[in-house]
TIKOL-393578 format. One record per residue (C-alpha): residue in one letter; x, y, z. Coordinates in pm, whole numbers, padded with zeros to 5 digits, always signed. Layout:
% TIKOL-393578
AXYZ/...
END
This chain:
% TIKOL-393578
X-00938-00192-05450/X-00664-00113-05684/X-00355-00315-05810/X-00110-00096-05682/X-00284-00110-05326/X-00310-00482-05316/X+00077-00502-05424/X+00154-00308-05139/X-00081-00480-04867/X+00053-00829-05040/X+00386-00859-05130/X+00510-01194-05088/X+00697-01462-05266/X+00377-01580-05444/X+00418-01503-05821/X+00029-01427-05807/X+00084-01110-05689/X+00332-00951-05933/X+00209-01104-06224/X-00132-01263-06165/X-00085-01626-06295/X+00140-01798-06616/X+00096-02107-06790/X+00329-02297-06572/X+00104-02201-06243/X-00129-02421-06085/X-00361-02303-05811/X-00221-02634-05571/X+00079-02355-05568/X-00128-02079-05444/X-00174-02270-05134/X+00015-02451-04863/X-00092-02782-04762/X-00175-02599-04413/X-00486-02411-04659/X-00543-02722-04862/X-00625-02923-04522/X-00873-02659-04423/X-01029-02658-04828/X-01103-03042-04770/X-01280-02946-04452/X-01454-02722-04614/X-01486-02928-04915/X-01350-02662-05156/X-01265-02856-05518/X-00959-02674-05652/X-00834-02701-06032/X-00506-02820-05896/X-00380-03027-06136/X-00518-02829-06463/X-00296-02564-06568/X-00445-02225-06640/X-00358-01952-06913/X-00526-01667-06776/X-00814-01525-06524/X-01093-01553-06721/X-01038-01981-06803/X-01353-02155-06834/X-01221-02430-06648/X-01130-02199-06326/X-01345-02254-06026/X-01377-01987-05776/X-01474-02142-05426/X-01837-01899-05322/X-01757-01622-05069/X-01906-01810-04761/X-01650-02084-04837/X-01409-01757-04848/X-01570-01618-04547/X-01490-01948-04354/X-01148-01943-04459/X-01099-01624-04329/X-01187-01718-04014/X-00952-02012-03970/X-00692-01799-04068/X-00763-01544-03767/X-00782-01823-03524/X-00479-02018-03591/X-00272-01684-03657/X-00214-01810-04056/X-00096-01515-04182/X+00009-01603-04517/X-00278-01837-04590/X-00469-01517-04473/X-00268-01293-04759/X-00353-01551-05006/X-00692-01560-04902/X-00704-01239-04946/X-00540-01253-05309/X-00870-01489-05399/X-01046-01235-05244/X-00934-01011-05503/X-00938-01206-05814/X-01324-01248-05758/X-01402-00893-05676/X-01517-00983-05343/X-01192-00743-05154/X-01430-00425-05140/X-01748-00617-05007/X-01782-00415-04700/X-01863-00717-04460/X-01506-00930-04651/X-01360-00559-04586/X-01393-00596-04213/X-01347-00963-04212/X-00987-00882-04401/X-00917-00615-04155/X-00984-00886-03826/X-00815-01136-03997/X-00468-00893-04037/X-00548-00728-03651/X-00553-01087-03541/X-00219-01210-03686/X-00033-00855-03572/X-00018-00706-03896/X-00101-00382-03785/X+00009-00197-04078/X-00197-00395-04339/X-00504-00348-04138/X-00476-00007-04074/X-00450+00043-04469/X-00764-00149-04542/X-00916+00015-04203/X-00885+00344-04383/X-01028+00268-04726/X-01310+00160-04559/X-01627+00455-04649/X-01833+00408-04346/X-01615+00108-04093/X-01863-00085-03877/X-01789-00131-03479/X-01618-00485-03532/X-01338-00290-03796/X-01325-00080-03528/X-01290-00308-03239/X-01023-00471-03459/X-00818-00197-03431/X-00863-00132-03104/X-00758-00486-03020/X-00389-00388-03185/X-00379-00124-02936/X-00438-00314-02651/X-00224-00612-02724/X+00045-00378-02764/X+00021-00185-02460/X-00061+00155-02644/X-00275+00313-02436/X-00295+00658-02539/X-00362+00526-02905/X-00627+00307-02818/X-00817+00594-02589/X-00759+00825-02878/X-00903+00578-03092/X-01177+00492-02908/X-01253+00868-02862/X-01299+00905-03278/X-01479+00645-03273/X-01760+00783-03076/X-01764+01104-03239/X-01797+00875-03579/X-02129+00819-03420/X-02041+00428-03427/X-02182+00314-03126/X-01952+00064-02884/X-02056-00256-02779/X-01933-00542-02541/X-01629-00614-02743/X-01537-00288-02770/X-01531-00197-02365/X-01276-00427-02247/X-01026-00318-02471/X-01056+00060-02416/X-01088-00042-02000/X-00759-00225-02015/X-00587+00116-02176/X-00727+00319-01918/X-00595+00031-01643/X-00273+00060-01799/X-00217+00392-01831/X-00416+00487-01485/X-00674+00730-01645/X-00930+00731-01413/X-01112+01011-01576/X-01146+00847-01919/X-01181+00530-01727/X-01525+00653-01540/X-01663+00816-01830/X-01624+00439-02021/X-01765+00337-01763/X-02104+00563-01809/X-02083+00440-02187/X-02138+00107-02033/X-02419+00145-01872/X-02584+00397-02190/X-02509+00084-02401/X-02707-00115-02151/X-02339-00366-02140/X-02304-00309-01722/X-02415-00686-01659/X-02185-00812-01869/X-01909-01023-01713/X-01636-00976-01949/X-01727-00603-01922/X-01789-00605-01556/X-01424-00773-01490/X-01246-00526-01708/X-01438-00282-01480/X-01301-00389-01157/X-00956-00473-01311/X-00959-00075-01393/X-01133+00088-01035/X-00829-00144-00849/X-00519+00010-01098/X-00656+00349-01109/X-00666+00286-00687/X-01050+00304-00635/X-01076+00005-00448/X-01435+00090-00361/X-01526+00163-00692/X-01440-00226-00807/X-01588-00394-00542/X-01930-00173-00566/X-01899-00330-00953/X-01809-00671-00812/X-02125-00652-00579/X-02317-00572-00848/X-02285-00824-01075/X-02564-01077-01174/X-02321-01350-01212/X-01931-01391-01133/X-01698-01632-01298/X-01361-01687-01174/X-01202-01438-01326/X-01416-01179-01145/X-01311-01370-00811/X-00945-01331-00926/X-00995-00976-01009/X-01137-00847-00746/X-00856-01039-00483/X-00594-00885-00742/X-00751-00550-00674/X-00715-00583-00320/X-00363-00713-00278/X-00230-00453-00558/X-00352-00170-00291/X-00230-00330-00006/X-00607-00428+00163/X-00442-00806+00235/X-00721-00891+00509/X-00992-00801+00248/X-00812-01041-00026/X-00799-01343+00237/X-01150-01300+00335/X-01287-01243-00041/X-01069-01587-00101/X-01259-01763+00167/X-01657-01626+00004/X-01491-01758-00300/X-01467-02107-00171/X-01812-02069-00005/X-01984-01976-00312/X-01868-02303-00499/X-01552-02162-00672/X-01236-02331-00637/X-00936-02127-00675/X-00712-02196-00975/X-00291-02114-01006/X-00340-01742-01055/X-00558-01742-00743/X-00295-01956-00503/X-00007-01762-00644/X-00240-01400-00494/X-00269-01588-00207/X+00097-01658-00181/X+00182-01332-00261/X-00073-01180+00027/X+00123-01390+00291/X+00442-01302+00177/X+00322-00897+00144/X+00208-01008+00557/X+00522-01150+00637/X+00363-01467+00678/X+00621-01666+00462/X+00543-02003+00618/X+00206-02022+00527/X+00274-01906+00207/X+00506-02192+00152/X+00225-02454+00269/X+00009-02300-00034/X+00346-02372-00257/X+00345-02709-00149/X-00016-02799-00214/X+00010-02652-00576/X+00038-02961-00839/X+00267-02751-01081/X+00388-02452-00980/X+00470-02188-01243/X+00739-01965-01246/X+00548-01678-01098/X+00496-01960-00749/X+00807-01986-00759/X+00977-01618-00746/X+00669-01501-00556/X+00787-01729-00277/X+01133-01640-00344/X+01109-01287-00355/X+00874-01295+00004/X+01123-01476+00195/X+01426-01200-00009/X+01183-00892+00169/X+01150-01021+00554/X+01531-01106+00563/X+01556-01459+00514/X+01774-01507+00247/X+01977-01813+00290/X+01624-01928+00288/X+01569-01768-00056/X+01891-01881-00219/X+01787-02233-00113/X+01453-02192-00271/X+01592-02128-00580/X+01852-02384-00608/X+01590-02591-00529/X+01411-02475-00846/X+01683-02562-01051/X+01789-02863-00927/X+01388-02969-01013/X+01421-02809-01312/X+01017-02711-01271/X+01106-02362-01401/X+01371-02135-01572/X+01413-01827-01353/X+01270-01512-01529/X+01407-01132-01470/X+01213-01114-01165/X+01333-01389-01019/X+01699-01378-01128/X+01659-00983-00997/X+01534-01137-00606/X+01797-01386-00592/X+02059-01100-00694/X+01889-00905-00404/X+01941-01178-00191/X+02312-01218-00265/X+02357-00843-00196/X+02269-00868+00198/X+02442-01181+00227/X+02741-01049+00074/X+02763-01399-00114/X+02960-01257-00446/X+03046-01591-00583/X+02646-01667-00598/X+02595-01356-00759/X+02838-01345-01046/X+02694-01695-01147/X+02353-01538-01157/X+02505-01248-01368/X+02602-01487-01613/X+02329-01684-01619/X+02099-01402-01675/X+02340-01272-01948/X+02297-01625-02131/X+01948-01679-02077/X+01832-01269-02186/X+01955-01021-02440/X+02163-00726-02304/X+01925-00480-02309/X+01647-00663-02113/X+01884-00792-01882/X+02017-00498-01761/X+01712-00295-01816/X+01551-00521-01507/X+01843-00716-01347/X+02088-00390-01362/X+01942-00236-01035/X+02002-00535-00848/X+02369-00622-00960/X+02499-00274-00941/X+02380-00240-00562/X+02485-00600-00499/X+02871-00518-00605/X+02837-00190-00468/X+02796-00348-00118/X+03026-00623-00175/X+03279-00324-00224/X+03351-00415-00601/X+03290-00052-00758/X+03489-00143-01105/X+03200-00442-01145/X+02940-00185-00998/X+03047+00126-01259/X+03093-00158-01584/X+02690-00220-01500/X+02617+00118-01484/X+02764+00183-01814/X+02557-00089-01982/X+02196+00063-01862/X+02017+00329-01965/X+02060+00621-01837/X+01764+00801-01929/X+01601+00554-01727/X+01471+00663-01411/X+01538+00322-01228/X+01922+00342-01340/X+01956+00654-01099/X+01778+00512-00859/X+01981+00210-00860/X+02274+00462-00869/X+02152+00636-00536/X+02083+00343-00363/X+02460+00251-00463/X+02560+00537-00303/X+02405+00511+00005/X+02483+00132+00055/X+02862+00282+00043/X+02816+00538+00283/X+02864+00836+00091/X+02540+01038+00114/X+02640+01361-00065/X+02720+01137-00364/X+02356+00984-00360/X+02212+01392-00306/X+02421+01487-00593/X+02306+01157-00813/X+01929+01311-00740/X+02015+01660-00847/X+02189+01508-01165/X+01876+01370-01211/X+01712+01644-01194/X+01944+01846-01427/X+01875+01562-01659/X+01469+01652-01709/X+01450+01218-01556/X+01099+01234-01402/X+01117+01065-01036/X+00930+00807-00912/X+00813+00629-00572/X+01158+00455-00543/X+01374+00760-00606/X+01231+00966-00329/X+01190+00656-00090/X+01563+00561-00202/X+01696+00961-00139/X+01475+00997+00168/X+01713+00797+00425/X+02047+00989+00336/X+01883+01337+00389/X+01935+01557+00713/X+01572+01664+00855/X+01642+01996+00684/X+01640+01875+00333/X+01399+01616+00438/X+01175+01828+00548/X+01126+01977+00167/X+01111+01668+00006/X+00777+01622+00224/X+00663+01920+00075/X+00767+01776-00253/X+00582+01456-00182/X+00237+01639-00048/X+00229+01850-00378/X+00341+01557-00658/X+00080+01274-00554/X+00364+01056-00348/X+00163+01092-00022/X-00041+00704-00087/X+00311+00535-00152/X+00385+00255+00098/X+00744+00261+00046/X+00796+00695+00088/X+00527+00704+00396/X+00796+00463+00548/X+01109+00637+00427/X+00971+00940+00556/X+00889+00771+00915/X+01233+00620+00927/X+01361+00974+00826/X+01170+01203+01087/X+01283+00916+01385/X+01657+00892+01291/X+01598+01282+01305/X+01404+01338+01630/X+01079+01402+01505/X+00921+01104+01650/X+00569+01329+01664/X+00613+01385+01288/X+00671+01035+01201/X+00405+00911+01416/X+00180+01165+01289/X+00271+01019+00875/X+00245+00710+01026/X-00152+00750+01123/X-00240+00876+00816/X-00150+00639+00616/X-00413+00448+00412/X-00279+00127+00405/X+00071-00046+00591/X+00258-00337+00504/X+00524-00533+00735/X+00774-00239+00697/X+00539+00012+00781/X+00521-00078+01158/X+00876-00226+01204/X+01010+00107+01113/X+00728+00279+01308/X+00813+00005+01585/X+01162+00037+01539/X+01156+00444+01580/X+00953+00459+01869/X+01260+00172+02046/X+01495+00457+01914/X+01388+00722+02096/X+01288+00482+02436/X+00918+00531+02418/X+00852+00119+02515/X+00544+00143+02638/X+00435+00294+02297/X+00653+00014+02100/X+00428-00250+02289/X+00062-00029+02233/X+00189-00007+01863/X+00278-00433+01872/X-00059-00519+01947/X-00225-00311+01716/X-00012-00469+01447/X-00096-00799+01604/X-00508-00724+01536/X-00469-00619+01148/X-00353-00966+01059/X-00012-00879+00950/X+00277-01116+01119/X+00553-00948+01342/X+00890-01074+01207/X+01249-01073+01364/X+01308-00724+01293/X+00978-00629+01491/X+01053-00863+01828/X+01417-00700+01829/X+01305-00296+01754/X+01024-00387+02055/X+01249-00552+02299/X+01534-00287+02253/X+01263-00023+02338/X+01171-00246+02680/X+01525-00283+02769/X+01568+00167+02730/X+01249+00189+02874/X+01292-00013+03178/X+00986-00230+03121/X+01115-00567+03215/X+00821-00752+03314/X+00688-00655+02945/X+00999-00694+02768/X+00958-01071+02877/X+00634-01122+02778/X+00725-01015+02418/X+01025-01243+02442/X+00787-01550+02549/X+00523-01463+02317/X+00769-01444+01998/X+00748-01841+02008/X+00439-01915+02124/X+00234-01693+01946/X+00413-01657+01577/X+00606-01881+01587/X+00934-01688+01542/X+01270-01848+01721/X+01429-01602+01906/X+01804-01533+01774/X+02093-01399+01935/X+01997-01022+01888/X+01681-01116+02077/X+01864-01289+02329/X+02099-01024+02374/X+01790-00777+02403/X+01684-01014+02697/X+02001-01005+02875/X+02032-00606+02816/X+01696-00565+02963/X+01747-00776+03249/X+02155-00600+03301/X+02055-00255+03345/X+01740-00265+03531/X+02000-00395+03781/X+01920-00810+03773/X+02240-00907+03695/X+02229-01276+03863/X+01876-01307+03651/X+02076-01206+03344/X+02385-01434+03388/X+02107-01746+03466/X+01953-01611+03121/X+02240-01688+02968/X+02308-02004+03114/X+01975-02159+02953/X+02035-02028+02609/X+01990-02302+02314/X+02292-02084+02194/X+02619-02024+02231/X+02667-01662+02413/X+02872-01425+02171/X+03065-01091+02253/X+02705-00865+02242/X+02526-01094+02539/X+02869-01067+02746/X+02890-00686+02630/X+02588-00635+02779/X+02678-00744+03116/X+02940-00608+03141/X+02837-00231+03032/X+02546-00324+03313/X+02805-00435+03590/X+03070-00174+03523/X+02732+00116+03564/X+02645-00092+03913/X+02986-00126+03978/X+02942-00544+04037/X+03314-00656+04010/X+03225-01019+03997/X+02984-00988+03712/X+03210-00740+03524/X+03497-01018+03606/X+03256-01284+03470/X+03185-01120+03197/X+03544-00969+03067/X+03689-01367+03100/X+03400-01472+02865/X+03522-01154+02672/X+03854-01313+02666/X+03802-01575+02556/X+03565-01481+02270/X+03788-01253+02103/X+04165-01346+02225/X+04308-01092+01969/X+04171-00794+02090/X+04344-00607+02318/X+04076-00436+02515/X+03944-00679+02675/X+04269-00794+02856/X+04280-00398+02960/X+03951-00410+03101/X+04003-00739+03277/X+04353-00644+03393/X+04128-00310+03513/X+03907-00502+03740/X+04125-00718+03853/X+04299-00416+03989/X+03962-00202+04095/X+03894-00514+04323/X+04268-00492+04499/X+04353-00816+04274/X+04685-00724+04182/X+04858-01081+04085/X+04606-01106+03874/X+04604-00816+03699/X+04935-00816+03632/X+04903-01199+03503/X+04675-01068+03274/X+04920-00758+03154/X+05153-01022+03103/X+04925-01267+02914/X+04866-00945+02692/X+05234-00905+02617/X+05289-01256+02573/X+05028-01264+02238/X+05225-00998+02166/X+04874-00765+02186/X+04921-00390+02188/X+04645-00136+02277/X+04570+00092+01991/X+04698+00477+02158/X+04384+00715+02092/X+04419+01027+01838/X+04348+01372+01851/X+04283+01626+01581/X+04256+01900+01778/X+04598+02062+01773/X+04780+02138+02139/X+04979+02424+02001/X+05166+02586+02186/
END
């Protein structure tokens, strides 16, 4: 190798390199005492104390190229990259820098420390490169994440006629994962087995790791199956395979062979398991996993977090995660800090939020930040109504970024303007920004069936028709518009559902009255493992209460507690004392309400009294508009309607005592508007 290559490979502050070495040099100098610990290992005897006047000093001694060899290696392990440059520099001083086996040593040594550029240089003055230069570059590919480089690379490599081996497969496997090319991918895959490598585990794992990212769930567990031997990171593979493509029952029952077969699951595995619970809506037991982990990492930790954030609970999640702090077992990531900001955005809680902001401003640079955390805050003070705060976010992301504009939609639609979220997708667009799951399952619930309808068609055509969260936009978007066939029919072709899945399948079906089907559709649910939640109990009980299936409606309502576990709240209640109302059992309904573990609010006495004013019952409606009353004492109707029945049941004293009490508060009746012009 030449001077004026080994200046540019080398440059550093070592005089060595620009001049070779003075009079005043000593080769201690050459070396940090971090190289000088691993020469006494190695019992390398270095001139350090005689001075030298030039190369070719009698006195010099060289250490032998296996010494060289071994220091090589050191240097890759522990990372050493300058020790490794002025390895290299001895390297070349003794001629030894174009040896082809110190060539491909130099080029692992500069892969391994993530000096990509210096080992792509020596890479290419190599004549003929051997499979472990090559793996060495392939390994820089698939640190970095650059998958199309590392196929491509991979690709020459074959036609090179250098033959891959063991080390060589998991690399190119994780590109393919990465990227999701299945059809490089399978043809790997067929180099595997023509390189007789398919009963390797390392190989086998980065097998089943790319079948379950590229969605061929089969395909990884037919490699799982097949393997001689399994160590834990198959196990964990494999259950990662199935949760990633929503097969939850499959994960929990792999996790129980695991335990049979003598392997005992480690963090990663208990944090899957968490996360299969929480994808279930099975929070609870996901928490007793939390509790039985030693140390928790930060993925335990948001994985619970975020869970309890998507079934609803989130004064549960906020407490979670001031719980994390005040243990100080973690500092929250971007994924976490981006739950908790989710969480303050249905709760409203603004304070907790802007703390968060600033937190995640301190903790993360800008870019980052916003880049994962920007979604969150600019919906969160988009619902708390703060659109300066909301637009100053939107500024600071990218908006090239397809997860900006979906942010931006969502926005939109959390502030009730719907054309503004149709015209943020046709900006998009405009724009050339490729969409994704989220945009169309964010755009799908502000369209009108029409436009709906060709968004389908969109969906069918662009490979969207697999996504859990556009199957359910596109149920919740044929129910809200009257195509509860449609939905149903999306709905049963779906090859895998989560939680939300059936509550908005559930929740359509109560929309349109069709109980009897709500209940069918409960106990299916019920048999695939995955836990009804509050948001189920209330969509099913609403349909018993507009179906008239009382009797039914009850057992739901009894079965909530004893069953799953789930306390009823007051919507539930409410439901109970609707159901009961208008199938005409008023006295069963008021002696409901009488037993209740809570306080009756405005809907429960709503109920009754929509139900008694239909049946014309005076007493119940009078019941019933007192408890109004007193509820709400600032709102005028309900004096009207009182003072109404009073009179409707020939009570006129007290009618009037109400008109008066009315007057007294000094409560007027808002007077109803027209727009439709009288004329005249």
């Amino acid at each position: 190798m030449t001077i004026d290559i080994t200046l540019q490979l080398l440059r550093t502050s070592s005089p060595l390199v620009c001049k070779y070495v003075t009079k005043k040099e000593r080769f201690s100098n050459l070396f940090s005492p971090f190289t000088l610990q691993i020469s006494c290992v190695m019992k390398i005897t270095w001139q350090s104390r005689k001075p030298i006047s030039s190369l070719s000093t009698p006195a010099m001694k060289f250490p032998s190229p296996e010494k060289l060899h071994l220091l090589l290696q050191l240097c890759s392990k522990s990372k050493a990259l300058d020790q490794g440059r002025q390895t290299h520099q001895r390297l070349i001083l003794q001629g030894l820098d174009q040896d082809p086996f110190m060539a491909t040593k130099l080029v692992q040594l500069y892969a391994d420390c993530g000096d990509s550029k210096s080992a792509h240089l020596l890479f290419d003055k190599m004549s003929q490169p051997n499979v472990f230069a090559w793996t060495s570059i392939l390994s820089v590919y698939s640190r970095r994440g650059m998958s199309g480089e590392c196929i491509g690379f991979y690709c020459e490599m074959k036609l090179k006629g250098v033959v891959p081996d063991r080390y060589v497969f998991p690399k190119v496997l994780r590109a393919c994962a990465q990227s999701g090319n299945f059809k490089v991918g399978i043809q790997v895959h067929k180099d595997v087995v023509t390189c007789g490598d398919e009963l390797n585990v390392q190989v086998c794992n980065s097998l089943i790791d790319m079948y379950s990212k590229c969605g061929d769930t089969e395909g990884a567990r037919r490699v799982f199956s097949e393997m001689a031997e399994r160590d834990l990171l198959s196990w964990n593979s494999m259950i990662s395979g199935y949760v990633c493509n929503g097969f939850l029952e499959s994960a929990l029952d792999l996790l129980g062979s695991m335990r049979l077969e003598g392997f005992e699951p480690d963090l990663v595995t208990w944090n899957m398991a968490m996360d299969v619970y929480c994808r279930m809506g099975q929070c609870d037991e996901a928490w007793k996993i939390f509790e039985q982990i030693e140390e928790p990492n930060i993925i335990s930790w948001t994985t619970l977090i975020s869970g309890y954030s998507r079934i609803g609970k989130h004064e549960v999640t906020l407490e979670i995660f001031r719980d994390m702090v005040r243990k100080g077992e973690g500092f929250p990531d971007l994924d976490c800090i981006s739950s908790i900001i989710v969480s303050c955005r249905h709760l409203g809680a603004l304070k907790c939020g802007r703390e968060i902001h600033g937190y995640g401003i301190k903790m993360e640079t800008e870019c980052a930040f916003y880049k994962s955390a920007g979604p969150a805050l600019l919906t969160m003070y988009a619902r708390c109504r703060k659109v300066r705060d909301a637009t100053n976010v939107f500024n600071l992301m990218d908006n090239s970024d397809v997860v900006t504009w979906n942010a931006m939609i969502l926005t939109c639609a959390d502030l009730g303007t719907n054309k503004s979220a149709l015209d943020c997708f046709r900006k998009m667009q405009s724009m050339g920004i490729k969409n994704d799951q989220t945009t169309i399952s964010t755009v799908l619930p502000v369209c009108d069936l029409e436009f709906g309808t060709q968004l389908h068609a969109y969906i069918s055509k662009n490979g969207f028709s697999n996504s859990l969260p556009v199957c359910n936009a596109l149920i919740h978007m044929y129910s809200k518009g009257g195509c509860i066939k449609t939905a149903y029919s999306v709905f049963s072709e779906m090859v895998s559902r989560d939680l939300v899945s059936w509550n908005t399948m559930i929740g359509g079906f109560g929309m349109h009255g069709f109980g009897q089907a709500t209940v069918q559709l409960l106990i299916e649910m019920n048999k695939t493992g995955i836990c009804p939640n509050s948001a189920t109990f209330t969509s099913a009980l609403s349909a018993c209460s507009h179906s008239g299936l009382v009797d039914k409606g009850l057992e739901v309502f009894h079965r909530m507690k004893k069953e799953f576990g789930c306390d009823p709240k007051m919507e539930h209640f409410s439901c109970i004392v609707d159901l009961l109302a208008r199938a005409g059992r008023l006295e069963d309904a008021v002696g409901f309400i009488a037993k209740m573990p809570l306080e009756p609010d405005k809907s429960i006495w709503g109920a009754v009294l929509s139900a008694s004013q239909a049946q014309q019952d005076i007493n119940f409606a009078m019941l019933a508009s007192v408890h109004l009353v007193h509820l709400e004492p600032e709102y005028a109707g309900h004096y009207v309607t009182l003072a109404n029945i009073y009179a409707t049941a020939g009570r006129w004293e007290d009618a009037v005592r109400v008109r008066k009490l009315m007057e007294g508060r000094g409560l007027v009746k808002t007077t109803g508007n027209s727009w439709i012009d009288g004329g005249k």
